[in-house]
N, C-alpha and C positions, 0 to 999 in steps of 0.2 A: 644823798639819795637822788638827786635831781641831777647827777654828774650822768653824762652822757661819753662810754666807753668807743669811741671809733676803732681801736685795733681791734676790740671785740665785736663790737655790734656790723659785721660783714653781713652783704644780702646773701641772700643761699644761693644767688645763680652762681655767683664768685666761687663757693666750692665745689657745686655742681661739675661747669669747667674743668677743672682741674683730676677730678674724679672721671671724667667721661675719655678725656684726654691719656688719661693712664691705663685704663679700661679697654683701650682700641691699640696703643703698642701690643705686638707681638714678638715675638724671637724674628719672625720671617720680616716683617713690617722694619728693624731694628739694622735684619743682614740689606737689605735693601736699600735702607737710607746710606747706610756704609760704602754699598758699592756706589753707588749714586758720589757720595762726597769725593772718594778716591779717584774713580772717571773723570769726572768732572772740573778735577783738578788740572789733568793733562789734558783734556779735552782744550781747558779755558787757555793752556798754556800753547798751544796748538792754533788756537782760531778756531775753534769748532763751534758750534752750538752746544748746551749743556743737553743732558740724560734726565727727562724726567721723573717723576718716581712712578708714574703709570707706562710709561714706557719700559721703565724697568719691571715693573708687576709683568708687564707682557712677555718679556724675553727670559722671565725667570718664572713663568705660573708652570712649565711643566718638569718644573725639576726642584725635587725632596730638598725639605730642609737641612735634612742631614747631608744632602750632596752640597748644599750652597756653604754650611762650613770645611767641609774640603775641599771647594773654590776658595773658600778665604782663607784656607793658611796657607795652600799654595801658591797663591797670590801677594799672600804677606810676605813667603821668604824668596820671592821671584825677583830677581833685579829690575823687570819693568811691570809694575802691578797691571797696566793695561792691557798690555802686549799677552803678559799670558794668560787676562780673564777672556778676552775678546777668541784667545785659541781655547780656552776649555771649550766654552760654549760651542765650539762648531769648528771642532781640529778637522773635521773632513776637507773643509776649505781649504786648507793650509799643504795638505799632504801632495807631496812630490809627485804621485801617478794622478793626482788634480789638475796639476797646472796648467795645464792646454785650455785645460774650461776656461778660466778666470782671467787669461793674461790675451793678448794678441794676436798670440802664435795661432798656426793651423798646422792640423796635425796632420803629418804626412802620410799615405795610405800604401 
């Protein structure tokens, strides 16, 4: 009777934690840390700076969750995961009657 259980006898903050922590993942919160580790990887391999996850909150708050798993399977079966998340988000960048904008060139009149 005087035996004192320590596996058992945990403070309540200890489950608290753990409750509050799984309580605040979402599906969205979930695609996010994803893209996040994936970037980050070629980013690191590159010399870049990493992708924060508020950074990524920011480039991804206006677009449906349902859009952000069809950036990740297209992204899953893309030969450069990067290459082509960095073109979903903002293919207008990328397009051929663009090009003048973005590169050096002036365009001729």
């Amino acid at each position: 009777m005087g035996r004192v259980y320590n596996n058992v006898m945990r403070h309540i903050g200890a489950h608290l934690r753990k409750s509050v922590q799984n309580a605040r993942q979402t599906e969205r919160g979930e695609l996010m840390q994803y893209f996040c580790e994936r970037l980050n990887r070629a980013r690191e391999r590159d010399g870049l700076p990493q992708i924060t996850m508020g950074r990524m909150g920011k480039m991804l708050e206006k677009i449906p969750t349902k859009d952000l798993y069809y950036i990740k399977s297209v992204c899953d079966d893309a030969e450069n995961f990067s290459k082509k998340f960095w073109w979903l988000l903002n293919p207008k960048k990328y397009e051929k009657k663009n090009k003048f904008k973005f590169g050096t060139h002036k365009r001729m009149q």
